[in-house]
SEVEXVEX-625280 format. One record per residue: residue in one letter; residue number from 1; y, z, x of N, C-alpha, C, O, CB in turn. Coordinates in Angstrom, 3 decimals, padded with zeros to 6 digits, m for minus. Glycine has a CB too. Layout:
N
ATOM aa   i      n.v      n.w      n.u     ca.v     ca.w     ca.u      c.v      c.w      c.u      o.v      o.w      o.u     cb.v     cb.w     cb.u
ATOM  A NUM        Y        Z        X        Y        Z        X        Y        Z        X        Y        Z        X        Y        Z        X
...
END
This chain:
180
ATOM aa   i      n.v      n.w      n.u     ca.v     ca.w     ca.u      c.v      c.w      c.u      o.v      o.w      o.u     cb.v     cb.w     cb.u
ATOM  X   1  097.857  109.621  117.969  098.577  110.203  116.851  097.707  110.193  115.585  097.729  111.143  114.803  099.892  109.443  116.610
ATOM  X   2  096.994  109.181  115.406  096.193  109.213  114.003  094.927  109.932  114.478  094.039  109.551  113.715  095.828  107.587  113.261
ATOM  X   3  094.498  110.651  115.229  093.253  110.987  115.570  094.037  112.619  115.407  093.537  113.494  114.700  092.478  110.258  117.189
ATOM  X   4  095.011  112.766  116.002  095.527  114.240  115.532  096.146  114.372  113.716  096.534  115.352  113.080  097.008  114.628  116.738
ATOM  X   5  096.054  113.442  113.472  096.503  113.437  111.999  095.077  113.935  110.971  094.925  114.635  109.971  097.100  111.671  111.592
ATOM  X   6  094.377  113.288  111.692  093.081  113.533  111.114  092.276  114.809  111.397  091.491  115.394  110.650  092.310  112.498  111.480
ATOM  X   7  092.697  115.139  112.798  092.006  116.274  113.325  092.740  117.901  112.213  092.315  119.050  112.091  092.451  116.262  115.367
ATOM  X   8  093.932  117.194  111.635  094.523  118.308  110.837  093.960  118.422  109.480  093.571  119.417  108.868  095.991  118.151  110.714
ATOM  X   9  094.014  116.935  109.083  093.308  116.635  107.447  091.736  116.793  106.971  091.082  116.765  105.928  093.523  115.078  107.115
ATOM  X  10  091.516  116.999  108.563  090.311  117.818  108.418  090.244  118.633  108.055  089.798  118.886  106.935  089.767  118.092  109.072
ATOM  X  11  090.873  119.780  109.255  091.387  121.089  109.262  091.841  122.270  107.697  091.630  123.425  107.328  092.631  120.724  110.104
ATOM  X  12  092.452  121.210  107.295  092.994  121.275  106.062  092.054  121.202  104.810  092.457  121.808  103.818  093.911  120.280  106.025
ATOM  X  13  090.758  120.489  104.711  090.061  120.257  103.772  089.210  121.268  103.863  089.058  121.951  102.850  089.584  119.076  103.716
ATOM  X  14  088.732  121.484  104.636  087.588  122.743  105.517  088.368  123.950  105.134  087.664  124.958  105.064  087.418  122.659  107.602
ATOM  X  15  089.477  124.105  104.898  090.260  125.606  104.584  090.274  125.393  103.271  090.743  126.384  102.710  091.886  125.977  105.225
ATOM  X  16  089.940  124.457  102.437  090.377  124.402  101.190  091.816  124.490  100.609  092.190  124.876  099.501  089.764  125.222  100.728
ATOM  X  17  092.614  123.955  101.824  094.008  123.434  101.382  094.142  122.197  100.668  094.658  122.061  099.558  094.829  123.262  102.479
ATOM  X  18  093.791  121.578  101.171  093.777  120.109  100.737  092.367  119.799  100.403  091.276  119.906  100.962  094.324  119.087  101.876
ATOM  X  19  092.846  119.348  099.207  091.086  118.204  098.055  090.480  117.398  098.959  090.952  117.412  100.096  091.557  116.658  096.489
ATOM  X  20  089.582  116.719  098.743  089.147  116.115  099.171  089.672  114.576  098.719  089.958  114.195  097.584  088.073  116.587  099.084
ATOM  X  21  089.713  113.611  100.332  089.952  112.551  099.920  089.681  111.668  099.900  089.196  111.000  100.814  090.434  112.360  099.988
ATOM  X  22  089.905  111.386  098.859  088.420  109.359  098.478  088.734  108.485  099.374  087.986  108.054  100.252  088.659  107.973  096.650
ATOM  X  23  090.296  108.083  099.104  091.086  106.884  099.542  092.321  107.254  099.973  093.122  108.111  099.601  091.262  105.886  098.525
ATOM  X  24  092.308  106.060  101.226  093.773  106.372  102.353  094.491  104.926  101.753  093.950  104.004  101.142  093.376  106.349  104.682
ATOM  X  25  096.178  105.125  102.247  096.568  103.856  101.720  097.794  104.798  103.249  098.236  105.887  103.616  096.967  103.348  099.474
ATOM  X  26  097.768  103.368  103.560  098.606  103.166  104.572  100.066  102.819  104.705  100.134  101.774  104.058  098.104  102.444  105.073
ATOM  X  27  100.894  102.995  105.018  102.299  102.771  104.946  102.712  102.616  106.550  102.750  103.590  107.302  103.089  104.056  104.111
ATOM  X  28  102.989  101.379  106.931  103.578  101.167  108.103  104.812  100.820  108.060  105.198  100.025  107.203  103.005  100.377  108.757
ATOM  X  29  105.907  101.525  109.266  107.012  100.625  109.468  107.038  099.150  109.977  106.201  098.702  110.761  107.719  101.237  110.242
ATOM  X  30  108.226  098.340  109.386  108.214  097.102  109.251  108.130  096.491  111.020  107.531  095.511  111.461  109.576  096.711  108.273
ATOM  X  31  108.813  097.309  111.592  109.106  096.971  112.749  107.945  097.225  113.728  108.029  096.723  114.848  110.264  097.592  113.063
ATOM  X  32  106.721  098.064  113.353  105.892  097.496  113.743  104.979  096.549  113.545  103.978  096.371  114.239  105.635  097.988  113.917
ATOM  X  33  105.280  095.984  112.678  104.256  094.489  112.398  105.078  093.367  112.877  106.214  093.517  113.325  103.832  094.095  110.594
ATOM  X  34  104.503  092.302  112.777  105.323  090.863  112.592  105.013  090.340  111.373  103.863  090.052  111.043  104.992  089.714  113.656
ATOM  X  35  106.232  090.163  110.506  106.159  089.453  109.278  107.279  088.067  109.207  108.426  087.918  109.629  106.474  090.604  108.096
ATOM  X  36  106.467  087.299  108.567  107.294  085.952  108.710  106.944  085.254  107.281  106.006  085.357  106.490  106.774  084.905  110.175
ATOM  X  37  107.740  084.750  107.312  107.858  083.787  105.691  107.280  081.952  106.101  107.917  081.212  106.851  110.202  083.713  104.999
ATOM  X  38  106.543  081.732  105.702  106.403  080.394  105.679  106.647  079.549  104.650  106.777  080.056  103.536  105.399  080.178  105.964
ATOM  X  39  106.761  078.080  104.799  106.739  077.518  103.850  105.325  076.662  103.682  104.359  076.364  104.385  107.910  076.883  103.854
ATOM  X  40  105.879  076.405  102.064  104.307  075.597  101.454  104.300  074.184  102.131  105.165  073.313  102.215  104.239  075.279  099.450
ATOM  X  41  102.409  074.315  102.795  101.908  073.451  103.429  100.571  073.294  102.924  099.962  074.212  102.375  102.034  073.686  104.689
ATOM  X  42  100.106  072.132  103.106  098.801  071.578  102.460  097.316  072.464  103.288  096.098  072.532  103.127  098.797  069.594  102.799
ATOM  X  43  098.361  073.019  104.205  097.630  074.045  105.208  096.618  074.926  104.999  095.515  075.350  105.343  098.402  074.832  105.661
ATOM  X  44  098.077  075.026  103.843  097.520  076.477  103.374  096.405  076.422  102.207  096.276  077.411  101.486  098.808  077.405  102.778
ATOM  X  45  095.732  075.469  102.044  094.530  075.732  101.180  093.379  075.483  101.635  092.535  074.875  100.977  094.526  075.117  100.094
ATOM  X  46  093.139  076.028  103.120  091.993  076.393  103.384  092.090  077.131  104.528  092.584  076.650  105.548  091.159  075.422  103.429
ATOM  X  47  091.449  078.842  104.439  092.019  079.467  105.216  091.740  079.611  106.772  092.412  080.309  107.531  091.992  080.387  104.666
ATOM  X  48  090.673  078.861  107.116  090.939  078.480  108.448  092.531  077.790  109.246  093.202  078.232  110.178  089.870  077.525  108.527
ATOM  X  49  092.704  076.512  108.354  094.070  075.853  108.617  095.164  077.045  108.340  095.967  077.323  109.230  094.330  074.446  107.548
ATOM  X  50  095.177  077.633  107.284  096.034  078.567  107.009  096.467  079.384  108.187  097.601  079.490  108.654  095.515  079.313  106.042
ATOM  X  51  095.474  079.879  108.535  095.282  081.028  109.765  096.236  080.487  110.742  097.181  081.173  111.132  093.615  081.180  110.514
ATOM  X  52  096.030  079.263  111.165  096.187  078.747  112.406  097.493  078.354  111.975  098.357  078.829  112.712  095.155  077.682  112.988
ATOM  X  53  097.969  077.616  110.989  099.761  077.423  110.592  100.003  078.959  110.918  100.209  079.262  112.093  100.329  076.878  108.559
ATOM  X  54  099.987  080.160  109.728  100.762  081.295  109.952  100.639  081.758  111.423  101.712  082.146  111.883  100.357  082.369  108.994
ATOM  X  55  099.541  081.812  112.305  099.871  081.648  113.915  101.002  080.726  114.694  101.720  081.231  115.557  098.658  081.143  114.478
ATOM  X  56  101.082  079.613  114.396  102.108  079.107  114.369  103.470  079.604  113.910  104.288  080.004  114.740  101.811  078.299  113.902
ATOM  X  57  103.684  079.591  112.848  104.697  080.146  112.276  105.198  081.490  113.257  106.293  081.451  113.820  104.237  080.482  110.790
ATOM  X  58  104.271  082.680  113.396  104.821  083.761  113.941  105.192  084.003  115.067  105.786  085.005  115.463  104.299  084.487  113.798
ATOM  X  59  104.660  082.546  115.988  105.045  081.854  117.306  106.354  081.763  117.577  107.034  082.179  118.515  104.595  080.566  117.401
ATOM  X  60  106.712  080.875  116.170  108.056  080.517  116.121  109.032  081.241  115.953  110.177  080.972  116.316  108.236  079.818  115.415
ATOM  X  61  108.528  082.635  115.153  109.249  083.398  114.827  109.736  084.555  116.021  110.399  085.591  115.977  108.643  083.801  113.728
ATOM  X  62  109.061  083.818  117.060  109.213  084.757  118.295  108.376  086.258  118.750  108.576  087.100  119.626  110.584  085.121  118.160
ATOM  X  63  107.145  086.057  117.440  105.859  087.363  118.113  104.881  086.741  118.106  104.803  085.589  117.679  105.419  088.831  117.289
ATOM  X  64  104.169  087.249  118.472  102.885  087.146  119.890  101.809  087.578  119.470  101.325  088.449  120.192  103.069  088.059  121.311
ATOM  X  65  101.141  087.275  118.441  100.137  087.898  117.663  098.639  087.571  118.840  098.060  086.623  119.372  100.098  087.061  115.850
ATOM  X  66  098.573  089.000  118.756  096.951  088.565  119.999  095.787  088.279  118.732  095.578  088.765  117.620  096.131  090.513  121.415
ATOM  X  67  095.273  087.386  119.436  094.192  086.646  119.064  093.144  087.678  118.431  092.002  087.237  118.300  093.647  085.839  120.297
ATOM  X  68  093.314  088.618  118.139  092.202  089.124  117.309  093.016  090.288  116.377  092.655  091.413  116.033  090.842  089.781  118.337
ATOM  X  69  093.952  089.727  116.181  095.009  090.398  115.167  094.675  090.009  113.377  094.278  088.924  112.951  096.720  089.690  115.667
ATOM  X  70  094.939  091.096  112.670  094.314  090.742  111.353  095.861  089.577  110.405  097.020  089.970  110.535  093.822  092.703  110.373
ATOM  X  71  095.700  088.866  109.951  096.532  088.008  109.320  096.271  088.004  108.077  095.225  087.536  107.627  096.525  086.824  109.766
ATOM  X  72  097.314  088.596  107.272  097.386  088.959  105.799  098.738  087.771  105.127  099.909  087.795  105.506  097.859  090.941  105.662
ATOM  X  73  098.093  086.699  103.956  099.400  086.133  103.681  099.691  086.735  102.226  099.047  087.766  102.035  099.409  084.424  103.758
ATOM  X  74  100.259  086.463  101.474  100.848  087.361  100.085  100.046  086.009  099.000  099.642  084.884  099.294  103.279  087.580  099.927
ATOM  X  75  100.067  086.609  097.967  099.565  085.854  096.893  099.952  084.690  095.948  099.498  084.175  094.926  099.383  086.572  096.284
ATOM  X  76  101.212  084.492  096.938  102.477  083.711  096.202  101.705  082.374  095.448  100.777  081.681  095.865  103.844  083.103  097.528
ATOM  X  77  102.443  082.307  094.224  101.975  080.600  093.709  101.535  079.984  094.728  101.520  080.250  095.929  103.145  079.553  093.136
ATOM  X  78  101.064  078.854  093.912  100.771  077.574  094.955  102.041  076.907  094.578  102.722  076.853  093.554  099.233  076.499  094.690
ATOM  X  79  102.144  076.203  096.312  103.510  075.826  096.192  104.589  076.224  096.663  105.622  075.615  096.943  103.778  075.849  095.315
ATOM  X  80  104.237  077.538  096.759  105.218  078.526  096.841  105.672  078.828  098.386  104.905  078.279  099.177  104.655  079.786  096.140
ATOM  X  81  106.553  079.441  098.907  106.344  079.892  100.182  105.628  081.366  100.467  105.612  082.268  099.630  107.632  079.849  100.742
ATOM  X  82  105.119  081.444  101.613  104.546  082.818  101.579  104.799  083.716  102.937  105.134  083.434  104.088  102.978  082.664  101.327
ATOM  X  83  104.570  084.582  102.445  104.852  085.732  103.405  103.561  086.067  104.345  102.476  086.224  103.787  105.266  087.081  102.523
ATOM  X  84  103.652  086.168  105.636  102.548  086.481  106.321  102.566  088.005  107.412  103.267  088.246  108.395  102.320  085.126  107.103
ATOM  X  85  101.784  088.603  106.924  101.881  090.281  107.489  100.973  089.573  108.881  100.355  088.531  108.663  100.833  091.996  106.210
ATOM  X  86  100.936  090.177  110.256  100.349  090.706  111.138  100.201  091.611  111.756  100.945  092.077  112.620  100.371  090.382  111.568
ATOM  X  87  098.940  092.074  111.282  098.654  093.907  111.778  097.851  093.758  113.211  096.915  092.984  113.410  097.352  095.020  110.402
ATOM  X  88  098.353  094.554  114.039  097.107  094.858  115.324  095.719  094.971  115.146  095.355  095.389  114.046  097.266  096.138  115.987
ATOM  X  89  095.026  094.746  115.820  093.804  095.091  115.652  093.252  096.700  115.820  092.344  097.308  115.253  093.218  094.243  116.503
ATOM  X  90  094.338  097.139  116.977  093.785  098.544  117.446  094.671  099.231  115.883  094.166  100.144  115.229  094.461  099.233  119.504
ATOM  X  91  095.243  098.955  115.724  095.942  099.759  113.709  095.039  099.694  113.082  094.468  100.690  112.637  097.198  098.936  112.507
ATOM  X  92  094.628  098.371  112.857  093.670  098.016  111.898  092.327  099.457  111.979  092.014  100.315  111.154  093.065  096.240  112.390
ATOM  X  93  091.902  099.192  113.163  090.422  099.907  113.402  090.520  101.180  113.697  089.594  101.974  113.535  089.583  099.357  114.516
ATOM  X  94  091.697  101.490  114.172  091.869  103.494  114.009  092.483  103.528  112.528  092.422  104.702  112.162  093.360  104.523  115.431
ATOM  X  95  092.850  103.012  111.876  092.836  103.423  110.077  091.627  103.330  109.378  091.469  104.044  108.387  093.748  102.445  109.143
ATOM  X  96  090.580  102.408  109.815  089.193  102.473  109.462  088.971  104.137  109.870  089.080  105.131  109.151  088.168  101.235  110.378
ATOM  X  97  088.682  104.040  111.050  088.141  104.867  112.093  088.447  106.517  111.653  087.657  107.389  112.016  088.884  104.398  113.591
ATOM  X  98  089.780  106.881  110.765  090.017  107.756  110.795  089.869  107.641  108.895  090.118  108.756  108.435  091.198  108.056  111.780
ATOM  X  99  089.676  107.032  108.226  088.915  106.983  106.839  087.793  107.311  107.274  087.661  108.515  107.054  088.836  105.677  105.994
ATOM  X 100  086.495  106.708  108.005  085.253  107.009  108.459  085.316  108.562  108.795  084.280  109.126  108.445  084.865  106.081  109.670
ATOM  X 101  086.048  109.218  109.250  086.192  110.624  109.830  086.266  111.256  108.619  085.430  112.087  108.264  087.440  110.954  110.820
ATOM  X 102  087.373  110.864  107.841  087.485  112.045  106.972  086.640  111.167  105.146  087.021  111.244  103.978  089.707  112.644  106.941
ATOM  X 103  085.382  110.402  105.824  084.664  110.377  104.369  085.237  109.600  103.177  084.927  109.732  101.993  084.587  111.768  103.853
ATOM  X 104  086.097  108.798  103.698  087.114  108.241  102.818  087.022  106.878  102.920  086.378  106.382  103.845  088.473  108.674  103.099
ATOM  X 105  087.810  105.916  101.751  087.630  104.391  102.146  089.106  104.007  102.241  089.928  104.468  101.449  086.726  103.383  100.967
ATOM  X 106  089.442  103.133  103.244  090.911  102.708  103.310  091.041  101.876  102.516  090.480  100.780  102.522  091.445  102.231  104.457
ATOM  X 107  091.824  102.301  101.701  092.278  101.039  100.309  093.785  099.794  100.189  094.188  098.874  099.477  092.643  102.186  098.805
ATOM  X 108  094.244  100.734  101.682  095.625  099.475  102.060  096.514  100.096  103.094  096.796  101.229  103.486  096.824  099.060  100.563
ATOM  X 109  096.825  098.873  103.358  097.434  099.138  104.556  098.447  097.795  104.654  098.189  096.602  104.817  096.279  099.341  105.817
ATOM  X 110  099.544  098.425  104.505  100.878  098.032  104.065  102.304  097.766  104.518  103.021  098.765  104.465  101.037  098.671  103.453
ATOM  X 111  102.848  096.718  104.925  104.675  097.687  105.740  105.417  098.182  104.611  105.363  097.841  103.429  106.184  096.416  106.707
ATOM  X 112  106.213  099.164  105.268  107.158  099.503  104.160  107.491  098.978  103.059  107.314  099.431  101.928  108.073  099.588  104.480
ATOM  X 113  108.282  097.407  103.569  109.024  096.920  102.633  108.452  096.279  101.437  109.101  095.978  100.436  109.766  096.161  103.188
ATOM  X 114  106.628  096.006  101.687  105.755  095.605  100.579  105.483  097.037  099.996  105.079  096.943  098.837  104.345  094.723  101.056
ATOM  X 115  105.542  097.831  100.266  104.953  098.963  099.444  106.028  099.609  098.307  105.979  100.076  097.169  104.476  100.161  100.524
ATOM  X 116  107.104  099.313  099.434  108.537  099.708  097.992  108.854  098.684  096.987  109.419  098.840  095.905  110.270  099.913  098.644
ATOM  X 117  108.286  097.352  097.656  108.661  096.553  096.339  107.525  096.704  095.814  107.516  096.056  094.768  109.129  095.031  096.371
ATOM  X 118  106.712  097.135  095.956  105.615  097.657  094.667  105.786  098.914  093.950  105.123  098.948  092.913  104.173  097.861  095.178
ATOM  X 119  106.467  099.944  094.186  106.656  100.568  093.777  107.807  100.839  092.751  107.919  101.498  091.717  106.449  100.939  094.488
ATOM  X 120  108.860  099.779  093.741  109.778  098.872  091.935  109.533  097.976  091.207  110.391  097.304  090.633  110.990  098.196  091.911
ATOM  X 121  108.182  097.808  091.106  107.246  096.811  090.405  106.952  097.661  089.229  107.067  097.341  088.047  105.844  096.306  091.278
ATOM  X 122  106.514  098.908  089.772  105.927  099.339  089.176  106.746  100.214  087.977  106.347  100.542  086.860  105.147  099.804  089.990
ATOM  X 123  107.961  100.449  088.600  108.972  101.161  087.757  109.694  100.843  087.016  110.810  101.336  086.852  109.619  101.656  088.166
ATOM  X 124  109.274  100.070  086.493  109.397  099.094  085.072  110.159  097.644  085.031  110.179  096.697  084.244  110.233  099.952  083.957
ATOM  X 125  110.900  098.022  086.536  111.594  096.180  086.726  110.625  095.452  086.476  109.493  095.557  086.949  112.164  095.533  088.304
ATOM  X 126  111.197  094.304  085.362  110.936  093.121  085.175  110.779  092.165  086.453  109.748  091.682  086.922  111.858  092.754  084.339
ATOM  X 127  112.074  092.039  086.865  112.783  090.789  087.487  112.890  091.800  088.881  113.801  092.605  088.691  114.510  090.071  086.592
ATOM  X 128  112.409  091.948  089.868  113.070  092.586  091.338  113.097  091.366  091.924  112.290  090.454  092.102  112.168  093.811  092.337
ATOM  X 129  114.688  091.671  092.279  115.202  090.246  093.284  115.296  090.781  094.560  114.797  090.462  095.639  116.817  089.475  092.927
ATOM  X 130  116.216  091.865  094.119  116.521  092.455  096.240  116.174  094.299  096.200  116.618  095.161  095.442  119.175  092.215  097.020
ATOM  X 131  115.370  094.380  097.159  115.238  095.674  097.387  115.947  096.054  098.897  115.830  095.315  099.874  113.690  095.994  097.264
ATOM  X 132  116.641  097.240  098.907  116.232  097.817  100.330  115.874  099.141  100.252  116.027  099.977  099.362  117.317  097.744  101.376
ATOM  X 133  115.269  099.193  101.557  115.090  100.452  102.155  115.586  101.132  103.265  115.154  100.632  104.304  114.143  100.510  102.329
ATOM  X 134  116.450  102.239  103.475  117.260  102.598  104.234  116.800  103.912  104.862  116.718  104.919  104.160  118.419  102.592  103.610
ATOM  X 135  116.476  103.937  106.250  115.841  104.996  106.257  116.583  105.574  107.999  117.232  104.719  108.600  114.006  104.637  105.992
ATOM  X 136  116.478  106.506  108.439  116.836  106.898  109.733  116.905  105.953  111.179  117.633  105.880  112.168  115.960  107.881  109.899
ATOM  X 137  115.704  105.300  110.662  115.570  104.029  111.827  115.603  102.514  111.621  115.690  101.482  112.286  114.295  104.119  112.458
ATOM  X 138  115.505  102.858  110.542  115.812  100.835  110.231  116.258  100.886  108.870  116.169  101.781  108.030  114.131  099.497  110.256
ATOM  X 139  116.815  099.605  108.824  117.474  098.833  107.647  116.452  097.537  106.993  116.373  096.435  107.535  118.996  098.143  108.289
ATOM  X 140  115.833  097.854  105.944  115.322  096.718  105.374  115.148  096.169  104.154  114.424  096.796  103.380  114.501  096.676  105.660
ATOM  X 141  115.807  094.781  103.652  115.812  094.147  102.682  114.925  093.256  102.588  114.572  092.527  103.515  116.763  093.767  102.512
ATOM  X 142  114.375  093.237  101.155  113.590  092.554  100.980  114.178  091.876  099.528  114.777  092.483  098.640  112.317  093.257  101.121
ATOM  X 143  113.762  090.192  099.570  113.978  089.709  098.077  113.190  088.056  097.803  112.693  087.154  098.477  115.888  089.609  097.806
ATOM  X 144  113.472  088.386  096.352  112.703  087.082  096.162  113.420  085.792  095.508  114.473  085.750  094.873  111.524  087.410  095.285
ATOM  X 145  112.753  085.010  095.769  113.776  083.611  095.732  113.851  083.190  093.969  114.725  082.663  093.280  112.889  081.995  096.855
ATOM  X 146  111.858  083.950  093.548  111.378  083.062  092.345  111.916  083.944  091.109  112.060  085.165  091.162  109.556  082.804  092.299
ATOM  X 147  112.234  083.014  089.817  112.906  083.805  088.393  111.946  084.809  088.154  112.458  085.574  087.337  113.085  082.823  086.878
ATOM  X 148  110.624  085.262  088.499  109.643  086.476  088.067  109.839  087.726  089.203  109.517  088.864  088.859  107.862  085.889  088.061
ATOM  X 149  110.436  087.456  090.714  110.651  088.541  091.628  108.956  088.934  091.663  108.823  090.156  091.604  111.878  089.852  091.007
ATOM  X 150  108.137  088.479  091.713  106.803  088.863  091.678  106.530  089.569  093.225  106.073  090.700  093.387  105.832  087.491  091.310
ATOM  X 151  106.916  088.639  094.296  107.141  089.306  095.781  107.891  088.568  096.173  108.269  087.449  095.827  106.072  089.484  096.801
ATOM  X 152  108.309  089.791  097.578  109.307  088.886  098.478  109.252  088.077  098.563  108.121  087.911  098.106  109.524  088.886  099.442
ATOM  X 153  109.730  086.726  098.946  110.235  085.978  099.741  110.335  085.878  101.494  109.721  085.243  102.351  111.188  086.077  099.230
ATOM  X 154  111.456  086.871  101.499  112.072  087.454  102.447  112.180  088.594  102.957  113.056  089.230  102.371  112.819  087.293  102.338
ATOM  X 155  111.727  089.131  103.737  112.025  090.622  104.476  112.543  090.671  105.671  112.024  090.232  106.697  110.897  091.425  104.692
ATOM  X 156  114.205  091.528  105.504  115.063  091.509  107.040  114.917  092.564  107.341  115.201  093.405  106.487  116.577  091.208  107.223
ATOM  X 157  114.507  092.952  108.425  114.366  094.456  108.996  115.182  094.131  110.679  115.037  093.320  111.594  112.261  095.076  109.098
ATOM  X 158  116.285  095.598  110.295  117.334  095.426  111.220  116.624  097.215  111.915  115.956  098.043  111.295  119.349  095.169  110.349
ATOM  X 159  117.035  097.254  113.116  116.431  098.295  113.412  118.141  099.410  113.782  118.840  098.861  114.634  115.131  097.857  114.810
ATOM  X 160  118.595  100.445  113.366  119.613  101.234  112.964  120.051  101.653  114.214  119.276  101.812  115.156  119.282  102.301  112.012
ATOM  X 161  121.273  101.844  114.278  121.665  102.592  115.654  121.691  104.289  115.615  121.542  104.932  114.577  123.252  102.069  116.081
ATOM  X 162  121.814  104.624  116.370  121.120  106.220  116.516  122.710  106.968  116.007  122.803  107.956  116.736  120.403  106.793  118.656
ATOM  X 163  123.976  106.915  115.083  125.257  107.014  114.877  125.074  107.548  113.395  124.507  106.781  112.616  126.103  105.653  115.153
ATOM  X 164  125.579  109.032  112.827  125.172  109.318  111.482  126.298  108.890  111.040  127.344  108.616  111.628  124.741  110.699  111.043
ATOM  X 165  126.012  108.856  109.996  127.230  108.086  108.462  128.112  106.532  108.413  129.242  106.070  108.254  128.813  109.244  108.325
ATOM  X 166  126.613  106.118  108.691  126.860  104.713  109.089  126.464  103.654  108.042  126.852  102.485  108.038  126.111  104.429  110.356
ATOM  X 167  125.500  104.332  107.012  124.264  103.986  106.014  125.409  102.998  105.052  125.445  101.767  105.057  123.324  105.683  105.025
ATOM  X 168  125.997  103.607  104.526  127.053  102.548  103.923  127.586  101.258  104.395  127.438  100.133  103.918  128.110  103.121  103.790
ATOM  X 169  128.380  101.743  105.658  129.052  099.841  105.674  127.851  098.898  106.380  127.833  097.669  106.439  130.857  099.558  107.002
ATOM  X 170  126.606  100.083  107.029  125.793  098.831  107.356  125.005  098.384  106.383  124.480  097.287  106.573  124.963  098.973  108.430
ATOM  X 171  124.735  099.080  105.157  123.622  097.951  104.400  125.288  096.780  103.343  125.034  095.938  102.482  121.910  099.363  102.687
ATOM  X 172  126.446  097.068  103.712  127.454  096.579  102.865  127.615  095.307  103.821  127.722  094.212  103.268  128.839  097.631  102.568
ATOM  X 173  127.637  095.368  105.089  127.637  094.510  105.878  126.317  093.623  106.071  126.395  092.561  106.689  128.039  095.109  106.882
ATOM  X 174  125.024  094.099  105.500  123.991  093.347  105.659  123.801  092.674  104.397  123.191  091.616  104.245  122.891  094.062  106.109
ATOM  X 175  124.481  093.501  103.322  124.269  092.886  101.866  125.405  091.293  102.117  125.174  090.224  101.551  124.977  094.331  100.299
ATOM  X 176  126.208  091.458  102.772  127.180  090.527  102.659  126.419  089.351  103.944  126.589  088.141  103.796  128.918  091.313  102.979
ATOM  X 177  125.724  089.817  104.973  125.296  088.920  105.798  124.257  088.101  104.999  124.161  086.920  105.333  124.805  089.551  107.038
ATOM  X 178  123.563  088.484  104.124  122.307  087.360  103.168  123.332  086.910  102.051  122.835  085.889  101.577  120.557  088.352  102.229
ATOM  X 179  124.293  087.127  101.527  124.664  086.295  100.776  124.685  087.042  099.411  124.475  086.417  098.371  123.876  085.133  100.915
ATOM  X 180  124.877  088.051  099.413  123.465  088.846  098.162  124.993  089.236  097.157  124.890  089.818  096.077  122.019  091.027  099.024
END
């Protein structure tokens, strides 16, 4: 799929439809990564140990991160708890792979639910406590525990049943399942 994505954005640049492009930024659904929240451990200040807790952690969390999977944790205080992304390796290297194609540098690569709370970061909230995102196939909230909302905390990603006009009582029913 990303090799035909590219084979178009080629296509497209070569016709002089589309500019040319510097930088790719990636947007993945949540449900394909494994993301897990940890808590603060003395672990975590050195990122070998780090590595090997958030492996742990995503153990526990019931996914299966293969051993040459990229492990991204969030920037949270020290102290703090943190969030840990795990991307595939074969994602990882066909998003290179297809920046390399089209002359470009990959500048991020992201799940959903971090990219929208950056994007209500960016939209002038102060304080973001709870975001969701509601989309055709999944349900996902994201929020933060700390008085600045700087990042999640927490990200629940429920995956949607295939039933239209449902969008209401299920994020009313999920808002009420966290407590929110």
């Amino acid at each position: 799929l990303l090799h035909q994505l590219c084979s178009t954005l080629q296509r497209l640049q070569h016709m002089s439809i589309l500019p040319t492009i510097d930088n790719i930024r990636v947007v993945v659904a949540d449900n394909r990564l494994a993301l897990v929240g940890v808590p603060w451990s003395p672990s975590l200040k050195s990122a070998e140990d780090a590595e090997a807790y958030a492996r742990n952690h995503l153990q526990e969390g019931g996914f299966s991160p293969e051993p040459d999977a990229l492990l991204r944790l969030d920037d949270a205080p020290f102290g703090a708890p943190r969030l840990v992304v795990c991307y595939p390796r074969l994602l990882v290297s066909s998003c290179q792979e297809v920046a390399s194609q089209l002359q470009a540098r990959l500048v991020s690569l992201l799940p959903l639910s971090l990219a929208a709370w950056g994007v209500a970061k960016r939209s002038g909230q102060k304080r973001n406590k709870v975001l969701a995102v509601l989309d055709d196939a999944l349900l996902i909230v994201a929020r933060s525990n700390s008085t600045t909302g700087s990042n999640p905390s927490e990200v629940t990603v429920r995956v949607r049943p295939a039933k239209p006009g449902l969008a209401d009582q299920e994020l009313l029913d999920m808002w009420q399942r966290l407590s929110l």
